[in-house]
PyMOL Python script that loads the backbone (N, CA, C, O; Angstrom):
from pymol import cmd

cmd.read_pdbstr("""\
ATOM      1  N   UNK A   1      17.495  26.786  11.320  1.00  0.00           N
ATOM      2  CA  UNK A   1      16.752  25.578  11.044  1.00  0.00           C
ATOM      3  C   UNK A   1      15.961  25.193  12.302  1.00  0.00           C
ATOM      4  O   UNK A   1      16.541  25.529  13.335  1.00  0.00           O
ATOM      5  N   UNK A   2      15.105  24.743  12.429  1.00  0.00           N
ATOM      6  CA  UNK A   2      13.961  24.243  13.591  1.00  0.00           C
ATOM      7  C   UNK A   2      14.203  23.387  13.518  1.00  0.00           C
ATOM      8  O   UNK A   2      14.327  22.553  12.621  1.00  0.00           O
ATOM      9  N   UNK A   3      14.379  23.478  15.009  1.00  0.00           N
ATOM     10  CA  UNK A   3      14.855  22.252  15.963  1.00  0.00           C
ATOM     11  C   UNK A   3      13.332  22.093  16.473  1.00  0.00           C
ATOM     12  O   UNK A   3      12.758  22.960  17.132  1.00  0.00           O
ATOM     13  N   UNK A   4      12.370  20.045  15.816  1.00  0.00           N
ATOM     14  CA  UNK A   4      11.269  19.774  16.135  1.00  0.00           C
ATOM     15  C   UNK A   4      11.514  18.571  17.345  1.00  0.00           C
ATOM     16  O   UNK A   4      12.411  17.730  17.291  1.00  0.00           O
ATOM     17  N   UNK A   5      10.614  18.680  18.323  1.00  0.00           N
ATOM     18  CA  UNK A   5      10.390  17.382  19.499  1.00  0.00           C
ATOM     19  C   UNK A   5       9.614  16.526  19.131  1.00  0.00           C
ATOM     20  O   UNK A   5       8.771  16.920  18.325  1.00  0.00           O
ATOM     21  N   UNK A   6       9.565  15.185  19.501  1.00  0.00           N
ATOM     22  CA  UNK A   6       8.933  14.189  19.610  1.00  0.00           C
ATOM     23  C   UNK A   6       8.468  13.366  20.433  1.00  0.00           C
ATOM     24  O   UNK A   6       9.254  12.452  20.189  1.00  0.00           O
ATOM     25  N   UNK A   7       7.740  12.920  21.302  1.00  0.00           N
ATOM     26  CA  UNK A   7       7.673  12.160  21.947  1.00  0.00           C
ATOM     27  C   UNK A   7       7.607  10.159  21.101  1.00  0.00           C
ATOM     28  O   UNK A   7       6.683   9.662  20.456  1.00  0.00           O
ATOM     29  N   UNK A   8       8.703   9.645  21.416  1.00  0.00           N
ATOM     30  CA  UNK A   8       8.638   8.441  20.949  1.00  0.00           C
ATOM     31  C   UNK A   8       8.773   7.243  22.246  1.00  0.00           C
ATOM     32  O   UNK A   8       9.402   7.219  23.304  1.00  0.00           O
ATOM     33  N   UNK A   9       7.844   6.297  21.559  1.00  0.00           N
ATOM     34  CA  UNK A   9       7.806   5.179  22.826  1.00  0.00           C
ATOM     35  C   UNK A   9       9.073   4.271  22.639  1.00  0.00           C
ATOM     36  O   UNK A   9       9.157   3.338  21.840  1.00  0.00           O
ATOM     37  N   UNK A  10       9.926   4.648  23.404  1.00  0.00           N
ATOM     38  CA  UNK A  10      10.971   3.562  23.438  1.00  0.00           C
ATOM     39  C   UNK A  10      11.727   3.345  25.176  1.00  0.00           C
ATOM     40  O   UNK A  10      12.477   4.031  25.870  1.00  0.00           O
ATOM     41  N   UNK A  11      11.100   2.130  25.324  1.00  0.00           N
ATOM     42  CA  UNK A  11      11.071   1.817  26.754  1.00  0.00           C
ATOM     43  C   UNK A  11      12.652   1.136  26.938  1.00  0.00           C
ATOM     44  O   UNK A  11      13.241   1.023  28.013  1.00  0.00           O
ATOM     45  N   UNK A  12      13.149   0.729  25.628  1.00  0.00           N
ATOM     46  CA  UNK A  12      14.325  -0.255  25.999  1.00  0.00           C
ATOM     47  C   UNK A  12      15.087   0.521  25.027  1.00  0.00           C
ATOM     48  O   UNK A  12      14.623   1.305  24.200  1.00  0.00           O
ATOM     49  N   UNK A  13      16.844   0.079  25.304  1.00  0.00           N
ATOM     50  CA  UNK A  13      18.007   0.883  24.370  1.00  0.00           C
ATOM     51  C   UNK A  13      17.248   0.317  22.783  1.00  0.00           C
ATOM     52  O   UNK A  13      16.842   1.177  22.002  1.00  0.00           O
ATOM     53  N   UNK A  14      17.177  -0.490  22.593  1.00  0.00           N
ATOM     54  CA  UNK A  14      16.794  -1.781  21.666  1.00  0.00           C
ATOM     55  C   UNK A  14      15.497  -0.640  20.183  1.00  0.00           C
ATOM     56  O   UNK A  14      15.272  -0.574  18.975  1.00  0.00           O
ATOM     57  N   UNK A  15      15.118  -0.080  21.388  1.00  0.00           N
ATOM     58  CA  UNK A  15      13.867   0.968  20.756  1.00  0.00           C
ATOM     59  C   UNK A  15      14.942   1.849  19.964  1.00  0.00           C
ATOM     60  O   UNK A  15      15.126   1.936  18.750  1.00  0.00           O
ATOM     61  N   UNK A  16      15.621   2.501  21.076  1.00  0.00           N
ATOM     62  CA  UNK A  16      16.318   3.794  20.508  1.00  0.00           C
ATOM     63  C   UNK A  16      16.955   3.194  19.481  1.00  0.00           C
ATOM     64  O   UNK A  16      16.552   3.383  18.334  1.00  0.00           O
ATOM     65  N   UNK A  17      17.950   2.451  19.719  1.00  0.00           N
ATOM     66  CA  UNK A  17      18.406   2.039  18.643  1.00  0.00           C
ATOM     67  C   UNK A  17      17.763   2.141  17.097  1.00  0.00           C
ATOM     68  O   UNK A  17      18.364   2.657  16.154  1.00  0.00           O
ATOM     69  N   UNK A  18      16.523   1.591  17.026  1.00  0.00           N
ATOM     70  CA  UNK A  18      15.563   1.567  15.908  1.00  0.00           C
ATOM     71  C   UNK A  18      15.847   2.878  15.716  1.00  0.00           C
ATOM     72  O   UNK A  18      16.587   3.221  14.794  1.00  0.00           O
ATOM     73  N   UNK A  19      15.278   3.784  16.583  1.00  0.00           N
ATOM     74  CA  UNK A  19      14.912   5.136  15.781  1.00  0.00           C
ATOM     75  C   UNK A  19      16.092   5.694  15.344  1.00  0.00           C
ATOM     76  O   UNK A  19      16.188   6.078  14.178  1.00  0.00           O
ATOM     77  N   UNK A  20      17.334   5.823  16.411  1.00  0.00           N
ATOM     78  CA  UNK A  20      18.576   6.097  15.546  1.00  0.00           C
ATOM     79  C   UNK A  20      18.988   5.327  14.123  1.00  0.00           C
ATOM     80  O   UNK A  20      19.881   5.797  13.419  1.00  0.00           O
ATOM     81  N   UNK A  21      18.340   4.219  13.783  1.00  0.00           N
ATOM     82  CA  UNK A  21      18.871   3.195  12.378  1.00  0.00           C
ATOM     83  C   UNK A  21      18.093   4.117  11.243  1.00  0.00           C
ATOM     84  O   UNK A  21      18.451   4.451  10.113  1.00  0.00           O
ATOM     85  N   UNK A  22      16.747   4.426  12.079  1.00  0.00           N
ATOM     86  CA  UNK A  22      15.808   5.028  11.161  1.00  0.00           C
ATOM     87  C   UNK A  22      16.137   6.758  10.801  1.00  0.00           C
ATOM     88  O   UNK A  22      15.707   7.225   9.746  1.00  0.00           O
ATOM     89  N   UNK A  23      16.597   7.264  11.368  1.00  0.00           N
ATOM     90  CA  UNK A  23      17.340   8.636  11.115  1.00  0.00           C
ATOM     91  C   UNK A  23      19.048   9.202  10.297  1.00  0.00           C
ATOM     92  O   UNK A  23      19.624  10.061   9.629  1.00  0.00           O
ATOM     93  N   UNK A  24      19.167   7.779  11.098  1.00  0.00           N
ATOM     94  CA  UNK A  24      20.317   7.751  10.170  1.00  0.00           C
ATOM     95  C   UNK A  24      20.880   7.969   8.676  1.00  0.00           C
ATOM     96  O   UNK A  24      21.956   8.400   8.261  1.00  0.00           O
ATOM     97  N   UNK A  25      19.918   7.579   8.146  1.00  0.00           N
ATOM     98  CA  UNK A  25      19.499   6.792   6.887  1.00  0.00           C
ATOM     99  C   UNK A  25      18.771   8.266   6.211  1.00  0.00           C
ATOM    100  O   UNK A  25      18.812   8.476   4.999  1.00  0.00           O
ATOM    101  N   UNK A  26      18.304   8.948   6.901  1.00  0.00           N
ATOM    102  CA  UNK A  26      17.130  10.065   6.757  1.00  0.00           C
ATOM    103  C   UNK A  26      17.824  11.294   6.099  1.00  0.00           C
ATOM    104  O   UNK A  26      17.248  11.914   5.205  1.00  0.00           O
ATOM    105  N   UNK A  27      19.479  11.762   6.692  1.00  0.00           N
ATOM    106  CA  UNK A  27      20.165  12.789   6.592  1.00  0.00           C
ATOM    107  C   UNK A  27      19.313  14.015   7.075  1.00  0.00           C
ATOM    108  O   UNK A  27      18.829  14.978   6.480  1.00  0.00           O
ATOM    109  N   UNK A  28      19.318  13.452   8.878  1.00  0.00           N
ATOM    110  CA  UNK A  28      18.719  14.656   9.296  1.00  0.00           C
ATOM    111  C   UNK A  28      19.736  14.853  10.828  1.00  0.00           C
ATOM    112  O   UNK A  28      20.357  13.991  11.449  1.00  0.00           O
ATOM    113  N   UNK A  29      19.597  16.298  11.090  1.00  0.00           N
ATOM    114  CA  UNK A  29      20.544  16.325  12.685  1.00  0.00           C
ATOM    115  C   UNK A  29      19.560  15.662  13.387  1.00  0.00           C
ATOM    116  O   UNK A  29      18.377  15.630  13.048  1.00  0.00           O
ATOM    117  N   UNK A  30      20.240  14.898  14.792  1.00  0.00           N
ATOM    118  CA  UNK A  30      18.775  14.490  15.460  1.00  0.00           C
ATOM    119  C   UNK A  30      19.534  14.396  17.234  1.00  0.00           C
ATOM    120  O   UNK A  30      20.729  14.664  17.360  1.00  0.00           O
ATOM    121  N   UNK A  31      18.912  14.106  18.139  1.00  0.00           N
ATOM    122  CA  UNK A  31      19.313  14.105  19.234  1.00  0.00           C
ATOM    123  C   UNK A  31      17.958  12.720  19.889  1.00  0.00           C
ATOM    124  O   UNK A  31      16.758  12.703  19.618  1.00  0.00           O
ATOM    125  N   UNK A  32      18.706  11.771  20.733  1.00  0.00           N
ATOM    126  CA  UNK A  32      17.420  10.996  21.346  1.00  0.00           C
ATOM    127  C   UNK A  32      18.110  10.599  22.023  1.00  0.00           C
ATOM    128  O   UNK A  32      19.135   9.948  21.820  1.00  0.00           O
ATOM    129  N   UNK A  33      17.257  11.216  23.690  1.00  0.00           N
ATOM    130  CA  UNK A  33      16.727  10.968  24.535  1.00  0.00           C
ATOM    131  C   UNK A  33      15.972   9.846  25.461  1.00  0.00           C
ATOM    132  O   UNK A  33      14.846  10.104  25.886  1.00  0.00           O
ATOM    133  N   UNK A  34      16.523   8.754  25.732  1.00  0.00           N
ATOM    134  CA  UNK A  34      15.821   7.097  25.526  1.00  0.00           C
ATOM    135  C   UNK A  34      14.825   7.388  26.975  1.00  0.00           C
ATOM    136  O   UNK A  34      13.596   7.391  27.052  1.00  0.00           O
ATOM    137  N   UNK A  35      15.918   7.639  28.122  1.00  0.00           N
ATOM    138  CA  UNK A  35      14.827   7.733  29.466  1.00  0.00           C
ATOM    139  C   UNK A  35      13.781   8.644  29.050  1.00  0.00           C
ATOM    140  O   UNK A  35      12.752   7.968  29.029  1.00  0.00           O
ATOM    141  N   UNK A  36      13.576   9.577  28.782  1.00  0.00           N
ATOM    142  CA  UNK A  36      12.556  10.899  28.636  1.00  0.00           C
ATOM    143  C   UNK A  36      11.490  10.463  27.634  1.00  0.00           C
ATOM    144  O   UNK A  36      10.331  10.874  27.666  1.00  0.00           O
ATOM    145  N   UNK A  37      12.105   9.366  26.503  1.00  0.00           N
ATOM    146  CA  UNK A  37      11.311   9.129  25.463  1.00  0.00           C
ATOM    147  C   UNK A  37      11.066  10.697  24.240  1.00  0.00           C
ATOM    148  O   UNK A  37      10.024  11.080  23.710  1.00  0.00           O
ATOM    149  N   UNK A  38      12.217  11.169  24.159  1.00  0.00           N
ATOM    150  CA  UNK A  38      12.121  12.135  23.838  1.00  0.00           C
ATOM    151  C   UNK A  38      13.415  11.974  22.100  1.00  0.00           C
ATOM    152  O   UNK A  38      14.498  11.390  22.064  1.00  0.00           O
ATOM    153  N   UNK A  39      12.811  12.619  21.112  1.00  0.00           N
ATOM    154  CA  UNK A  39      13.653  12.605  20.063  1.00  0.00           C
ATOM    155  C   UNK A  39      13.350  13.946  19.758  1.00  0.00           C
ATOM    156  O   UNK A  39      12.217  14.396  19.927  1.00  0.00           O
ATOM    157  N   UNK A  40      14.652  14.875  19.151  1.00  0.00           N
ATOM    158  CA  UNK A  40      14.599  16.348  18.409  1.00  0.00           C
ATOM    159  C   UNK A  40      15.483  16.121  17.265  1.00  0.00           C
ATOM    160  O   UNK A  40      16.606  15.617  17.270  1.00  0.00           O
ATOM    161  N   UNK A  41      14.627  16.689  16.032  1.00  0.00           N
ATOM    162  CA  UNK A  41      15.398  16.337  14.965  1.00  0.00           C
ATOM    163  C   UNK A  41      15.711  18.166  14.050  1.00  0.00           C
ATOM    164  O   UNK A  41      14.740  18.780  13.607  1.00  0.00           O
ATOM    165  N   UNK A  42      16.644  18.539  13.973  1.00  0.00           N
ATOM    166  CA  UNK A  42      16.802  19.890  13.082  1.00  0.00           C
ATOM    167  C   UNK A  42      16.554  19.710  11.496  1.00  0.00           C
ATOM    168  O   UNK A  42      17.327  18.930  10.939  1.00  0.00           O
ATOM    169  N   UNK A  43      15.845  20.160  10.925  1.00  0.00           N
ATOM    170  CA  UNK A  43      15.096  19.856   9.913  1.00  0.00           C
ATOM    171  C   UNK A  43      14.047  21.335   9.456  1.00  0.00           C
ATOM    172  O   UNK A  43      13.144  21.933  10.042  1.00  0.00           O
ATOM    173  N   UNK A  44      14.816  21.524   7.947  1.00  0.00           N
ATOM    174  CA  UNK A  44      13.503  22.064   7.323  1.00  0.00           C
ATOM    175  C   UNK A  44      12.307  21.440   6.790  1.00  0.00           C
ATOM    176  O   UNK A  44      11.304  21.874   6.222  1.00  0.00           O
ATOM    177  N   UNK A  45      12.720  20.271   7.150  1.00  0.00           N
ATOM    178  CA  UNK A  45      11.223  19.189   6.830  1.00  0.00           C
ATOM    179  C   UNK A  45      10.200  19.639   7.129  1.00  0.00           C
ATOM    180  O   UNK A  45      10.301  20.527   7.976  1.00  0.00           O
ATOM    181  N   UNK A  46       8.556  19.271   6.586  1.00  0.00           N
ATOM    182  CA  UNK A  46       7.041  19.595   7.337  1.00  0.00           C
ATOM    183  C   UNK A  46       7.580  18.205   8.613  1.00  0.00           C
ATOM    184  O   UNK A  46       8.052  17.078   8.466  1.00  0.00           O
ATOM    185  N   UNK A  47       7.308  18.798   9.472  1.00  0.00           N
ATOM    186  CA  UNK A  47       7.043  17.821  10.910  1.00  0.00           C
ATOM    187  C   UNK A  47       6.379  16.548  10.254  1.00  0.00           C
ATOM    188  O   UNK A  47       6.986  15.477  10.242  1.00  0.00           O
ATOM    189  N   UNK A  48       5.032  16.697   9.673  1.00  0.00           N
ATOM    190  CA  UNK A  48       4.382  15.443   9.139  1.00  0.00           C
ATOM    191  C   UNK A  48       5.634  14.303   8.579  1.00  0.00           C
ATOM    192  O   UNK A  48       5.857  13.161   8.980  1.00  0.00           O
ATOM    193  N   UNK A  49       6.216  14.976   7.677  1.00  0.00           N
ATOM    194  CA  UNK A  49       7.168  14.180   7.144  1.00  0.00           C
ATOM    195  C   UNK A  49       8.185  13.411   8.026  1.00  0.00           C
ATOM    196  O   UNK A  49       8.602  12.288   7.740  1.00  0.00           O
ATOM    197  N   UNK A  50       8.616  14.250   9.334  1.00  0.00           N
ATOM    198  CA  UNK A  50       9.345  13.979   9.838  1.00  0.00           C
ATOM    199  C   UNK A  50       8.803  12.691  11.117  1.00  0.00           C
ATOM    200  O   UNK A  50       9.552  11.769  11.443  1.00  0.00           O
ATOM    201  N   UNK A  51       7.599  12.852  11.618  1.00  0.00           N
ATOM    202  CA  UNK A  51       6.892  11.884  12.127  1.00  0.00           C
ATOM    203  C   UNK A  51       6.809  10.927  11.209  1.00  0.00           C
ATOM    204  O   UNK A  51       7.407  10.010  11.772  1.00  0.00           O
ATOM    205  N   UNK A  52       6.373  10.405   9.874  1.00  0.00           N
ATOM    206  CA  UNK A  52       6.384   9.504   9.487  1.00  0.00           C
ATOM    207  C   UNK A  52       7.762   8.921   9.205  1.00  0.00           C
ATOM    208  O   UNK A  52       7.888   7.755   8.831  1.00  0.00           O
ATOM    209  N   UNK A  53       8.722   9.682   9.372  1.00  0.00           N
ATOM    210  CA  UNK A  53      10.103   8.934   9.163  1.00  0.00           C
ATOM    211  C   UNK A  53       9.924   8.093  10.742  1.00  0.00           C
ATOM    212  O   UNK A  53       9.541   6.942  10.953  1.00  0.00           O
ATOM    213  N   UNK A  54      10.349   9.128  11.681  1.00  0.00           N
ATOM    214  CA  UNK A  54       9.944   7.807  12.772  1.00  0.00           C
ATOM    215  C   UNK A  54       8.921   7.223  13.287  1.00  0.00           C
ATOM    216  O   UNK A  54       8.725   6.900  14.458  1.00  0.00           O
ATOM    217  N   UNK A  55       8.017   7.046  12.012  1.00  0.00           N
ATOM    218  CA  UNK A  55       7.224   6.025  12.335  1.00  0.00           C
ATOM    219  C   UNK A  55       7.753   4.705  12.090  1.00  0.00           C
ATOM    220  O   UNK A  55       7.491   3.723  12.784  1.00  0.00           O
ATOM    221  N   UNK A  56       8.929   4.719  10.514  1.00  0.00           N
ATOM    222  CA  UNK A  56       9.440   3.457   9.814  1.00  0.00           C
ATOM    223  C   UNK A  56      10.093   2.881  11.238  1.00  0.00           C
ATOM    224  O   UNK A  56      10.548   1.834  10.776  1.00  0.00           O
ATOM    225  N   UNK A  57      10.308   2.859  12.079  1.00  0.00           N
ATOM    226  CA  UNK A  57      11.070   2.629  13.530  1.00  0.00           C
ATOM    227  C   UNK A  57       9.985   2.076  13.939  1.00  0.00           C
ATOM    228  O   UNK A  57      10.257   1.824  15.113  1.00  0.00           O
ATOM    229  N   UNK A  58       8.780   1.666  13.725  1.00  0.00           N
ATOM    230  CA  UNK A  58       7.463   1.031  14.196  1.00  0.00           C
ATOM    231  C   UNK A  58       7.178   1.368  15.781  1.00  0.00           C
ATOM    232  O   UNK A  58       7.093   0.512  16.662  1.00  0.00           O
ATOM    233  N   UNK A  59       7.048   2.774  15.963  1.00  0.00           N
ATOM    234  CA  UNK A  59       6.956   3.377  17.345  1.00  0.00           C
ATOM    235  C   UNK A  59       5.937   4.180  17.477  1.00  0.00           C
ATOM    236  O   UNK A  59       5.552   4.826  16.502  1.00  0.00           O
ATOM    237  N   UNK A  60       5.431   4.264  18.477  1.00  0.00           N
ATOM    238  CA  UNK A  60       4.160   5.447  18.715  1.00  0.00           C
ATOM    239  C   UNK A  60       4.818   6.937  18.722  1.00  0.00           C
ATOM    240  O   UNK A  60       5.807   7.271  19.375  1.00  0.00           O
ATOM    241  N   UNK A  61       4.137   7.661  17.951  1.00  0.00           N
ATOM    242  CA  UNK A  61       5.193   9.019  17.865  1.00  0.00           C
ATOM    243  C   UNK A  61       4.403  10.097  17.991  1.00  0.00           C
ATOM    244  O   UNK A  61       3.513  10.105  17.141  1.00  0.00           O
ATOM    245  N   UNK A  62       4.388  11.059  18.768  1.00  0.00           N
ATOM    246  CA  UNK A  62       3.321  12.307  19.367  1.00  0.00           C
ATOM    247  C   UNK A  62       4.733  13.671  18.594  1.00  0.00           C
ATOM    248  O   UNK A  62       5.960  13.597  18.525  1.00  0.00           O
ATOM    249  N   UNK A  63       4.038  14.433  18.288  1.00  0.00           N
ATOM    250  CA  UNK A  63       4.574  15.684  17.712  1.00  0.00           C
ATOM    251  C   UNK A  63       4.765  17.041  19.182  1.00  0.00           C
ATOM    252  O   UNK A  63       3.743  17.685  19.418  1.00  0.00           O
ATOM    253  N   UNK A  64       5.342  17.187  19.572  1.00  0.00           N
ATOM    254  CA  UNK A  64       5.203  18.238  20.799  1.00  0.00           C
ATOM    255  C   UNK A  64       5.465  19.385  20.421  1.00  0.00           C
ATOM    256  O   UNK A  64       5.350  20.174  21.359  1.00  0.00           O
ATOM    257  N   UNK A  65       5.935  20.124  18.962  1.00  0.00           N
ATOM    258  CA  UNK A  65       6.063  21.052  18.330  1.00  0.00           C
ATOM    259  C   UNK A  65       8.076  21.741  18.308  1.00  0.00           C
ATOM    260  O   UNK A  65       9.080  21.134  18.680  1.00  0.00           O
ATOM    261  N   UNK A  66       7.995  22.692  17.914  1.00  0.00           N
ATOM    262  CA  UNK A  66       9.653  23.396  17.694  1.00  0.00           C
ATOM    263  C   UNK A  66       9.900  24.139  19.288  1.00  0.00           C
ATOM    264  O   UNK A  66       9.172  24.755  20.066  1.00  0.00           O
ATOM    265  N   UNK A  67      11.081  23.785  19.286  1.00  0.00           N
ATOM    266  CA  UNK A  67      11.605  24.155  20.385  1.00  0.00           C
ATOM    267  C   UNK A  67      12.957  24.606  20.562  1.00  0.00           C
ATOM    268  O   UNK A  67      13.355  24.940  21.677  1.00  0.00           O
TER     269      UNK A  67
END
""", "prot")
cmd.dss("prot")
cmd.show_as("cartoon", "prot")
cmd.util.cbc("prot")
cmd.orient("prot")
């Protein structure tokens, strides 16, 4: 399964938090990274899909590709 990166803006725990509420919910593996601003989620999802999930987290979200 591909393991995808993200760059998400979350400057405070308060952020992460969001995006973890928002993944949670998703039934996806995920890993985040709060200092780095960094989220990886394992997923046969299209990436698209998977960016707009953490978008519902109301965050700026850059795609950095599989890794």
């Amino acid at each position: 399964m591909p393991k995808h990166e993200f760059e998400v803006d979350m400057p405070c725990t308060g952020c992460s938090n969001a995006v973890n509420n928002v993944l949670k919910k998703e039934d996806v593996k995920f890993e985040i990274d709060q200092p780095k601003n960094l989220v990886w989620i394992e997923s046969d999802k299209d990436a698209e899909v998977l960016m707009e999930m953490l978008k519902k987290a109301g965050k700026q979200v850059k795609y950095n590709g599989t890794k």
